[in-house]
N, C-alpha and C positions, 0 to 999 in steps of 0.2 A: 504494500500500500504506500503511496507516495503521497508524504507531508509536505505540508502548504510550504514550509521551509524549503523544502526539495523544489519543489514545485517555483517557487518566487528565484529560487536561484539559478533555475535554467531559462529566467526569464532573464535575467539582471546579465548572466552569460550569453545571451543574442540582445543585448544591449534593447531589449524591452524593458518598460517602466510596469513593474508587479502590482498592479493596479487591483482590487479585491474580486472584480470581474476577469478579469484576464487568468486570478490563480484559479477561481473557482473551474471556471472551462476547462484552462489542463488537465488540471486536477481528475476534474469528470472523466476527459478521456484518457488521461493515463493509469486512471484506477476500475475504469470499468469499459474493456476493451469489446466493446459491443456494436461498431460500427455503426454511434448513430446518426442522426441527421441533425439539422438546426431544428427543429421544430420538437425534437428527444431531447438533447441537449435544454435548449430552453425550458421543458416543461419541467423535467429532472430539477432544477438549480430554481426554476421559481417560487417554490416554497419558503425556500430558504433567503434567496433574493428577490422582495417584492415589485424591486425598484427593477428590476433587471429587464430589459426592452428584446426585442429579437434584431435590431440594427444593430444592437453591442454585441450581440451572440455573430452573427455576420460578419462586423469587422472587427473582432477579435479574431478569427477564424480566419481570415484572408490574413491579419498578422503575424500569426501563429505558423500558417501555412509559408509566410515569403518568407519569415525566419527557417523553416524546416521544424518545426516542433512537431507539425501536424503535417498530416498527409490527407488531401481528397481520394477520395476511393469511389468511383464514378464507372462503375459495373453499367449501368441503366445510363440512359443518356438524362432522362429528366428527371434522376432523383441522385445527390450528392450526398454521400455518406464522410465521417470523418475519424481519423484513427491517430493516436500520440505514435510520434515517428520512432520507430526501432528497427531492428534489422531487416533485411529481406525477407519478403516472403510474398507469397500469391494469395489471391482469393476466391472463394467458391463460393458463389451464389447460389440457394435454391428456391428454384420454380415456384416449388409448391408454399411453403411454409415464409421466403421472402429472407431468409435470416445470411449474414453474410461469416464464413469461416473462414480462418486464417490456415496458409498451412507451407509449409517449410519449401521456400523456392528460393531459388536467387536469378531475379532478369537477367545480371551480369555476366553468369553464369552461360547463357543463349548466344550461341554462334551468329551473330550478322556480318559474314563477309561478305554476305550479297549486298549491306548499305555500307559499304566501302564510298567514300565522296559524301553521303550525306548525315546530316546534321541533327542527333537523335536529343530531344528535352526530355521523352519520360519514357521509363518503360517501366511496363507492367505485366503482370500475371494473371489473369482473369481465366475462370471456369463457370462452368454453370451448368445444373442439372440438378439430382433429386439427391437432400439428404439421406444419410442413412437414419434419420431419427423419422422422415416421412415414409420414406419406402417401407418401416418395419409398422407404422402406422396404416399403410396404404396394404401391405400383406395381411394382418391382422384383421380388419375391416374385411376384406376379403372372403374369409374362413366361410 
């Protein structure tokens, strides 16, 4: 679990100002790695922050993101999920249930000598198909 301490000092480390909104959102996504969105994010934290708007959840989250703290995870083109930046790894979307999983890749890793000359900003890992927790659901039902 990653204290606000923790948390304000990898702000103050990418020369961000640890502002009690800006720890609270890290915080959220580095202690609960759930790929959510702004609209999770905000509702999670509004309890606790009354005063808290979804413009501050927005650009904290583009801050966050141009420092590298945080990564977009952008599986669906019109739904943007977000995750506290740590090592490599890919993601697996499923169909059925929506839920997104992490699991042990490295982009780096992917031969592109066919983009020899051109000029790569992101790579990613994306899967998509049925969890194991629906499929054993959808077998079950079945019977």
């Amino acid at each position: 679990m990653k204290t606000n301490s923790f948390i304000a000092g990898r702000l103050r480390e990418s020369n961000i100002k640890p502002s009690p909104q800006r720890i609270k959102i890290l915080e959220y996504l580095a202690n609960y790695p759930c790929h959510p969105t702004v609209d999770r994010i905000y509702s999670a934290l509004l309890p606790d922050m009354p005063t808290l708007s979804k413009s501050t959840v927005y650009n904290t989250l583009k801050i966050l993101r141009d420092a590298r703290l945080v990564r977009e995870v952008t599986i669906e083109e019109n739904e943007v999920h977000y995750e506290y930046a740590i090592k490599a790894h890919g993601h697996f979307r499923c169909l059925d249930c929506g839920e997104i999983y992490d699991f042990q890749a490295d982009a780096e890793e992917i031969n592109t000598d066919e983009l020899r000359g051109f000029y790569i900003t992101e790579k990613d890992i994306y899967f998509k198909g049925v969890c194991g927790q629906c499929l054993k659901r959808d077998n079950q039902t079945e019977k």
